[in-house]
C-alpha positions as CSV (number, residue, x, y, z in Angstrom):
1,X,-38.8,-33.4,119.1
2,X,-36.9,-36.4,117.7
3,X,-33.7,-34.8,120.0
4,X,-35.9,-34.3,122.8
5,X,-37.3,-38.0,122.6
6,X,-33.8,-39.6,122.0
7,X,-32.3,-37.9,125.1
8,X,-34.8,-39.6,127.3
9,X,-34.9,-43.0,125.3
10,X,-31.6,-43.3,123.4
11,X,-32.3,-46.5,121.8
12,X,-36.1,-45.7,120.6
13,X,-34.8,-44.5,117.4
14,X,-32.6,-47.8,116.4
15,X,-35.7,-50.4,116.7
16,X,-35.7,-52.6,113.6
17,X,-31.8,-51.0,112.5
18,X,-30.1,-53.4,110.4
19,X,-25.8,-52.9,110.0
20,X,-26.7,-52.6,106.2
21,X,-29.6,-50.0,106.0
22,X,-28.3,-47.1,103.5
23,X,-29.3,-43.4,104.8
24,X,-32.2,-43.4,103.2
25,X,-33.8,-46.4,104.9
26,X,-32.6,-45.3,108.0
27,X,-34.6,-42.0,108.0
28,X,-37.3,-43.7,106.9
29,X,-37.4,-46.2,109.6
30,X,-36.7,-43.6,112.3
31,X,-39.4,-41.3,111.4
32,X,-42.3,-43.8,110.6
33,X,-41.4,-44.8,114.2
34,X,-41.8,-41.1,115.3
35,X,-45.1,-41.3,113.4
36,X,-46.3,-44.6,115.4
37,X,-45.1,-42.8,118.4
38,X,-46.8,-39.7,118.6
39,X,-50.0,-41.7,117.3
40,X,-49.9,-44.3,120.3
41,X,-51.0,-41.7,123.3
42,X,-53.9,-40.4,120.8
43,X,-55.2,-44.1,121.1
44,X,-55.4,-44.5,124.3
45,X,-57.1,-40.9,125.1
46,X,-59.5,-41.3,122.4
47,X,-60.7,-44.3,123.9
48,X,-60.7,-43.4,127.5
49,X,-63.1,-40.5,126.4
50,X,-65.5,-42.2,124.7
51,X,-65.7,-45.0,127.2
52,X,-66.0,-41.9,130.0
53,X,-69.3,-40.4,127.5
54,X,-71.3,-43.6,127.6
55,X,-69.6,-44.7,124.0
56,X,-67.7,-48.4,125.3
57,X,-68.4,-49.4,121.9
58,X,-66.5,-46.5,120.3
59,X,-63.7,-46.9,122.7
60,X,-62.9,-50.2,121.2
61,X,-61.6,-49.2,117.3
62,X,-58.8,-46.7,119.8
63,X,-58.0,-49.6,121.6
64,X,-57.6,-51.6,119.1
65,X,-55.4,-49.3,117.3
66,X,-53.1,-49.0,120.4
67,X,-52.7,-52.4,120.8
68,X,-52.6,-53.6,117.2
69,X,-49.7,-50.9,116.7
70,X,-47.7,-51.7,120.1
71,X,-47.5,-55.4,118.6
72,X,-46.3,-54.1,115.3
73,X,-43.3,-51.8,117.1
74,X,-42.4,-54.9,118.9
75,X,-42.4,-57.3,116.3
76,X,-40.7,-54.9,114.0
77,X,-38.0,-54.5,117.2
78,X,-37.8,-58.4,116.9
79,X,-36.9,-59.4,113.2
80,X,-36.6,-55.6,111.4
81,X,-39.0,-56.1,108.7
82,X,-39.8,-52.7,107.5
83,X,-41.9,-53.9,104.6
84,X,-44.2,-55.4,107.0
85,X,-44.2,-52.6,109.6
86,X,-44.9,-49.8,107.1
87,X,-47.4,-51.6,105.6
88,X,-49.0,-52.2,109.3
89,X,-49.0,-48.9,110.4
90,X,-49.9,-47.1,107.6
91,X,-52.7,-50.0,106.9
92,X,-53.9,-49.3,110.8
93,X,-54.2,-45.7,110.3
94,X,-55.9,-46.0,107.2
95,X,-58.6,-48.8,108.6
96,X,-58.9,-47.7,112.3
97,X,-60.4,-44.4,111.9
98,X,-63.1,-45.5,109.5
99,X,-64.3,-47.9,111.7
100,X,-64.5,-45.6,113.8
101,X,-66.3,-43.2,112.4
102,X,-68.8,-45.6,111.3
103,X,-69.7,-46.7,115.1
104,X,-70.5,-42.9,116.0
105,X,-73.2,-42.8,113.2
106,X,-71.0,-41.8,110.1
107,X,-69.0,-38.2,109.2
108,X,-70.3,-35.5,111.0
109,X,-71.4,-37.6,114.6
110,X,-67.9,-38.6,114.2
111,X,-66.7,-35.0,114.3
112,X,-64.9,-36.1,111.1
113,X,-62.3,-38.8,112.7
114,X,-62.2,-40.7,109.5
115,X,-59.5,-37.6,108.8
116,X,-57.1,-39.3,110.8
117,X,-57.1,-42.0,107.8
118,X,-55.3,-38.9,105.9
119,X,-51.8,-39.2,107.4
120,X,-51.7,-42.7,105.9
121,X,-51.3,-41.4,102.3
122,X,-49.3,-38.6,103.8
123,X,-46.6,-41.4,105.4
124,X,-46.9,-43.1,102.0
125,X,-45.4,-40.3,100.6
126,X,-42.5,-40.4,102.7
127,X,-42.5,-44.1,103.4
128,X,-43.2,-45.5,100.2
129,X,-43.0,-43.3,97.5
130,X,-45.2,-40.8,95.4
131,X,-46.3,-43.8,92.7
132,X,-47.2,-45.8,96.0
133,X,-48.8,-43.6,97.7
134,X,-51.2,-42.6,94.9
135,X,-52.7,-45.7,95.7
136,X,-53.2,-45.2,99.5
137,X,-54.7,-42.1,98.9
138,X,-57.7,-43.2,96.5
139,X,-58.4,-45.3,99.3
140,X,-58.5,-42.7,101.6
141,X,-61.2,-40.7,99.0
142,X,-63.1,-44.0,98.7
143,X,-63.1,-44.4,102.8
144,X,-64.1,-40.8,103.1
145,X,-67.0,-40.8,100.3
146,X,-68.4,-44.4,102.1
147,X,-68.5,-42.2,105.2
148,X,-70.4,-39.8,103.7
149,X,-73.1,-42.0,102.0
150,X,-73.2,-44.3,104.9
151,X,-73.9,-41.6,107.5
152,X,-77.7,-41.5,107.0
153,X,-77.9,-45.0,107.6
154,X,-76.1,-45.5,110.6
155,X,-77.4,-44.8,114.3
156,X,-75.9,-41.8,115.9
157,X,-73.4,-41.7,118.7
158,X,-74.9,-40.3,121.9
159,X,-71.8,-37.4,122.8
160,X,-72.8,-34.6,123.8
161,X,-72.7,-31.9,121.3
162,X,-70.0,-30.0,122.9
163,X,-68.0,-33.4,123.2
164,X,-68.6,-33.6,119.4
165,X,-67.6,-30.1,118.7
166,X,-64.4,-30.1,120.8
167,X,-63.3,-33.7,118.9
168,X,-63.9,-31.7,116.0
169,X,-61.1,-29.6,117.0
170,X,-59.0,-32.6,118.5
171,X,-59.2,-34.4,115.5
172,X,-58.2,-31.3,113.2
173,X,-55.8,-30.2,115.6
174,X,-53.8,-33.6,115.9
175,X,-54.4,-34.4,112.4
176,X,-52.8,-31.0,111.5
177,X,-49.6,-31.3,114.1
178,X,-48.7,-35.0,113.5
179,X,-49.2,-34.1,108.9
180,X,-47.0,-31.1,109.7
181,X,-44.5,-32.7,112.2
182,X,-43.6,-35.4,110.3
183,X,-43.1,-33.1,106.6
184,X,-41.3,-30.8,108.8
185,X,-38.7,-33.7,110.1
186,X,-38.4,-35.1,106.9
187,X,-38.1,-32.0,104.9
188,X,-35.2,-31.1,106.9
189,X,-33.5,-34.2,106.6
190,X,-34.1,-33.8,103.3
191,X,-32.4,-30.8,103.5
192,X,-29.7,-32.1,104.9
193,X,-28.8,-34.5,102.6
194,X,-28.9,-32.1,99.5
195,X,-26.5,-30.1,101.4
196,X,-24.2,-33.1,101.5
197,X,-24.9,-33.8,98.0
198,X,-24.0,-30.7,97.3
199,X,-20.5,-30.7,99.5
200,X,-19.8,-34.5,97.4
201,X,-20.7,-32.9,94.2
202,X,-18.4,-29.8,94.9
203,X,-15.8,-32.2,96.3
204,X,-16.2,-34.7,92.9
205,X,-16.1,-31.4,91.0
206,X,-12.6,-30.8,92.4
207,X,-11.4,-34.0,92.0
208,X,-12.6,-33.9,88.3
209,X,-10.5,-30.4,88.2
210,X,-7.1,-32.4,89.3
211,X,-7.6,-35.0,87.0
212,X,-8.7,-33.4,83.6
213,X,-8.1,-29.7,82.6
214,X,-10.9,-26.9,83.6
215,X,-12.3,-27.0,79.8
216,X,-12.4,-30.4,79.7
217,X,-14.2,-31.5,82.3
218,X,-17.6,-30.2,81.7
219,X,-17.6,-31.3,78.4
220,X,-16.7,-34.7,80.0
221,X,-19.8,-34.1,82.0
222,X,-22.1,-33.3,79.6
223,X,-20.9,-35.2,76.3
224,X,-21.5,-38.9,76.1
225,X,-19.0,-39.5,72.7
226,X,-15.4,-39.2,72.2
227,X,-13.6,-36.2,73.5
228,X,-10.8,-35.1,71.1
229,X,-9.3,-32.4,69.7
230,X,-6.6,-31.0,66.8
231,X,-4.1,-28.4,67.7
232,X,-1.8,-27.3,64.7
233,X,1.1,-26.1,66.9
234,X,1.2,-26.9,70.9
235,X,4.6,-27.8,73.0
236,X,5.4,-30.5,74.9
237,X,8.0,-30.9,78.1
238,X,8.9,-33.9,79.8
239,X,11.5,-34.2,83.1
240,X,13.0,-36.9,84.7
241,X,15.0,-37.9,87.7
242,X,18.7,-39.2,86.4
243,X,19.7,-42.3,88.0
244,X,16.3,-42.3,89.7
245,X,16.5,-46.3,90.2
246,X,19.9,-46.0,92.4
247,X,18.2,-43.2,94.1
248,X,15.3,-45.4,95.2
249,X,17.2,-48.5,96.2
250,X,18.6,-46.6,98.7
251,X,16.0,-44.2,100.1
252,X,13.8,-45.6,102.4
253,X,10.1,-45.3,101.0
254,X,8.5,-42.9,102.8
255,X,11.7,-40.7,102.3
256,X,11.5,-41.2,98.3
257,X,7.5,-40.4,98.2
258,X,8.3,-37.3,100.1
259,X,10.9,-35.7,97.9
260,X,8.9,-36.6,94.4
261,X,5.9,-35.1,96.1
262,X,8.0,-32.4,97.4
263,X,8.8,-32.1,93.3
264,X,6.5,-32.4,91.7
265,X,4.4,-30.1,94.3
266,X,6.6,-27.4,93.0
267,X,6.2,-28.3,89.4
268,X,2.6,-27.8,89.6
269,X,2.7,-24.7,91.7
270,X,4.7,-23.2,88.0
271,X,1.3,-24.4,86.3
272,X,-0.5,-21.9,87.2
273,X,2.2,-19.4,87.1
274,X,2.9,-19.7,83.3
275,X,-0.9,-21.7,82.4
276,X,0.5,-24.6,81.5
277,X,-1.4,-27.8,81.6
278,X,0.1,-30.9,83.3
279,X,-0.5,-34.2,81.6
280,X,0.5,-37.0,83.8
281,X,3.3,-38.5,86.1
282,X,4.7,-41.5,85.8
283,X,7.4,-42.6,88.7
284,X,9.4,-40.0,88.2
285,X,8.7,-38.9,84.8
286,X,6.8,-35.5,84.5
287,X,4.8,-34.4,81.6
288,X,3.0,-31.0,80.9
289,X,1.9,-29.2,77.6
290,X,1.6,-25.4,76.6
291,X,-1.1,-24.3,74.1
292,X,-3.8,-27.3,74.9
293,X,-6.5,-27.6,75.5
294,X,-6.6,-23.6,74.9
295,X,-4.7,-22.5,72.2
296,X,-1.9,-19.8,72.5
297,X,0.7,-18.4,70.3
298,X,3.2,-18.2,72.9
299,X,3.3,-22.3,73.7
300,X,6.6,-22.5,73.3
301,X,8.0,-19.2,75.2
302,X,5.8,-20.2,78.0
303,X,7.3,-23.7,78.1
304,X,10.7,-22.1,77.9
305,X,10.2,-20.3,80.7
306,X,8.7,-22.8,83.1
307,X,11.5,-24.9,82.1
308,X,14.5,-22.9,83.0
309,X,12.6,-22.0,86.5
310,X,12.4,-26.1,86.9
311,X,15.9,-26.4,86.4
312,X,16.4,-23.4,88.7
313,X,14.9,-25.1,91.6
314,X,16.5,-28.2,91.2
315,X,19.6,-26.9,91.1
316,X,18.7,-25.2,94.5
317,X,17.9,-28.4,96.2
318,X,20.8,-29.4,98.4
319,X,22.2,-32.9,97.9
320,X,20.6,-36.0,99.6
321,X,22.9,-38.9,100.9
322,X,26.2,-37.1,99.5
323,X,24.2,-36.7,95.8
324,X,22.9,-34.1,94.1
325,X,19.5,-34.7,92.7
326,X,19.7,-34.0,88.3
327,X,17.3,-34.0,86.3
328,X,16.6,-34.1,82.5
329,X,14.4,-32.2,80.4
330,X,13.2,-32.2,77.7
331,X,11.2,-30.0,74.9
332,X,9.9,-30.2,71.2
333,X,6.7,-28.5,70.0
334,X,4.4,-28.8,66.5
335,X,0.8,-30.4,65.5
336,X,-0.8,-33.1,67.9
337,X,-4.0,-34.6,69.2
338,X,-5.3,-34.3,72.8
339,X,-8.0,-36.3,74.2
340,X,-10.3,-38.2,77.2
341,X,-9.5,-41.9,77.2
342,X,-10.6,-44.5,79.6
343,X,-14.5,-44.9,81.1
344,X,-13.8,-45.1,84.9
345,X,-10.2,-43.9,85.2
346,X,-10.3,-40.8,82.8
347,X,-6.9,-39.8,81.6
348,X,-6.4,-36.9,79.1
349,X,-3.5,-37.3,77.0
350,X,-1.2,-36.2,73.6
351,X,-0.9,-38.0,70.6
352,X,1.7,-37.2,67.9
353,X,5.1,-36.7,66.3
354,X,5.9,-33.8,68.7
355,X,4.9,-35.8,71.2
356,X,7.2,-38.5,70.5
357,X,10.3,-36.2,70.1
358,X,10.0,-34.0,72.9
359,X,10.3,-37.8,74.9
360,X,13.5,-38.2,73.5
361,X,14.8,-35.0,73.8
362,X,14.1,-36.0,77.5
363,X,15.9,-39.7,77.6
364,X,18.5,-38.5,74.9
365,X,19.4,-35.4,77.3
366,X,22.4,-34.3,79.6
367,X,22.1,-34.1,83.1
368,X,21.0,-30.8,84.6
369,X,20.5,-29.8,80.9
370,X,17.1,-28.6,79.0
371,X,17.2,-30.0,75.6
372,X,15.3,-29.0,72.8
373,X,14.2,-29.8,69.5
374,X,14.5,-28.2,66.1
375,X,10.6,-27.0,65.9
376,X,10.7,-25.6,69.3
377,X,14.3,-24.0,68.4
378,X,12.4,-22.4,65.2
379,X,9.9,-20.6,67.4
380,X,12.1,-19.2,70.5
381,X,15.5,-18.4,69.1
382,X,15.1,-15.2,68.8
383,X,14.3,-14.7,72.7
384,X,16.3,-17.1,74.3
385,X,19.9,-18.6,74.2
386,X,20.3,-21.7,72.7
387,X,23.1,-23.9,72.2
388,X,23.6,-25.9,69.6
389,X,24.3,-29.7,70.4
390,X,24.7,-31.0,67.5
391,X,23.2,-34.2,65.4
392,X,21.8,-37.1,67.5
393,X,21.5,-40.4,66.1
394,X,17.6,-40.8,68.1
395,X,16.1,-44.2,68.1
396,X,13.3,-44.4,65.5
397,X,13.8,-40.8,64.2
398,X,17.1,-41.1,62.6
399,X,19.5,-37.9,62.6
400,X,18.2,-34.6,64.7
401,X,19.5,-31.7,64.9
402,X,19.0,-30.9,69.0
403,X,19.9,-27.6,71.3
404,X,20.2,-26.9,74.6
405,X,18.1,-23.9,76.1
406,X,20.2,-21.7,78.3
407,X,18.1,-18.6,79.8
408,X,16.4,-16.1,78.2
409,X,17.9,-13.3,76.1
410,X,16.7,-10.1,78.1
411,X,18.2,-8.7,80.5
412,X,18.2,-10.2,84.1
413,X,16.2,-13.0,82.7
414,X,15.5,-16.6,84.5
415,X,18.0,-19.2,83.9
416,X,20.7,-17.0,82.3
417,X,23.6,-18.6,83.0
């Protein structure tokens, strides 16, 4: 109905609209004026019958109503007070058909029009609110039991009973369509907007998913303290762009956000591959982790692996400008912390020793080289080929022993070189 009505009046439906209603009001707004709408014609028939059956007296609470609720529509349409058009309509509706009721000599004479007073705790519901709308409908109980009490006093209308009897079924019938219209609207529009709650929800969900890892996130979710978590032996890899300053002076920067996304994109398409968790990028720094949040005894194989495939592709790349893009990487592995930091930008992150070395087996690196520390040596030697370096003099760590991981051992392994 509410498509059918805005076809013919497009503008009906944006009386009283003000640029900062939220959704909510806006419905609101557009179905209490639906309500007033429907209601409007009932008025003016109502009346027009009774004045036809000898009842001008009767014909007056109708009129009334029409008139009083026109001039709330169009004051509404003037200054967009929806406190005081609710309020009006759902105050006429309520009042009106009592009245009423009371001039044809009380409940029955009435053919029980004093129902209409109903749909204004019915619109409170939807208009208002179900603690607001207790209170509309107590007064609809108290309106209905004077009715009642009252109806022996009063002098009775002079309808016809078959006029009586067929209001009987007007009043039920109207009562019944407009009570059932406007739940239907509203329920569907209610509908509607858990569906897009739902879509947000699934769409916040993923955006949860790309931020923190799948186990994480619903303990985010659910748990209001600190998120953290021992591991005794995970590994660590970080990679980064040599030169990468140079390279961004002179790449223009839609060119240099393209080939770090173009990456990077490949770097997390190997997440999956080998289940490896990716931590955070920095510029052009990339860090992941094997064996967090869920433990696994091959971390450091894993890491190996995704590594040398890394180094694979960027060897594939061909050069940019006359330069071939290098990179370094590096990997160490042993007992850290992982955690959720932050309370509107959520980061999970890696605290420890390990995480510290495996950073400079990154910066310490060769070009085009995967470097490697002695813990991480300890647990892949015997599957992969490593090179020994040597001792490195490392900043804040003193003398380390470093290698450099070549491929695997097997046989037709990645990276064997």
């Amino acid at each position: 109905m509410t498509t059918l009505l805005t076809d013919f009046f497009p503008n009906l439906f944006h009386l009283g609209a003000r640029p900062d209603d939220t959704d909510e009001v806006r419905i609101r707004k557009r179905y209490l004026l639906l309500m007033a709408f429907i209601i409007l014609p009932a008025g003016a028939v109502w009346g027009a019958i009774y004045w036809v059956f000898g009842e001008p007296i009767a014909a007056l609470p109708p009129w009334a109503y029409l008139t009083l609720s026109a001039l709330s529509i169009f004051i509404f349409a003037l200054i967009a007070n929806y406190a005081f058009f609710r309020f009006a309509e759902m105050g006429l509706i309520l009042i009106v058909p009592f009245i009423l009721g009371l001039t044809l000599g009380g409940f029955v004479p009435s053919s029980a029009v004093v129902l209409w007073s109903l749909l204004a705790p019915i619109g409170a519901l939807i208009f208002y609110g179900p603690r607001q709308a207790l209170s509309w409908f107590v007064a609809y109980l108290v309106l209905v039991l004077i009715s009642s009490v009252a109806e022996p006093f009063l002098l009775p209308s002079n309808l016809p009973a078959l006029v009586v009897l067929a209001f009987f079924l007007m009043n039920i019938g109207s009562i019944s369509f407009v009570a059932f219209l406007l739940l239907y609207f509203f329920m569907r529009e209610r509908d509607r907007a858990l569906v897009q709650v739902s879509i947000e929800r699934d769409k916040s969900e993923t955006l949860l998913l790309n931020i923190l890892p799948k186990e994480i996130a619903p303990r985010l979710k659910g748990d209001h303290g600190t998120i953290a978590d021992s591991y005794e032996c995970a590994s660590i890899l970080f990679a980064d762009i040599v030169n990468f300053t140079p390279w961004s002076a002179e790449l223009p920067p839609d060119e240099m956000v393209e080939m770090l996304n173009e990456i990077f994109s490949y770097f997390d398409s190997l997440l999956d591959t080998y289940g490896v968790e990716k931590i955070r990028t920095i510029g052009d720094n990339y860090m992941c982790a094997a064996g967090v949040p869920t433990p696994r005894p091959d971390h450091a194989q894993t890491l190996a692996r995704m590594a040398l495939d890394m180094r694979a592709y960027i060897r594939s790349r061909p050069p940019r400008n006359g330069k071939q893009l290098n990179f370094r990487i590096g990997i160490n592995s042993g007992a850290l912390v992982a955690g959720v930091i932050g309370t509107k930008k959520f980061v999970y992150d890696l605290w420890g020793d390990p995480v510290n070395v495996a950073a400079r087996m990154e910066s310490y690196g060769v070009p085009g080289k995967i470097q490697i520390g002695h813990a991480t040596f300890q647990l892949i030697h015997n599957e992969f080929i490593c090179e020994p370096r040597g001792i490195l003099e490392v900043k804040g760590k003193g003398k380390m022993a470093t290698w450099f991981l070549v491929g695997e051992k097997r046989k037709n392994a990645v990276g064997v070189v």
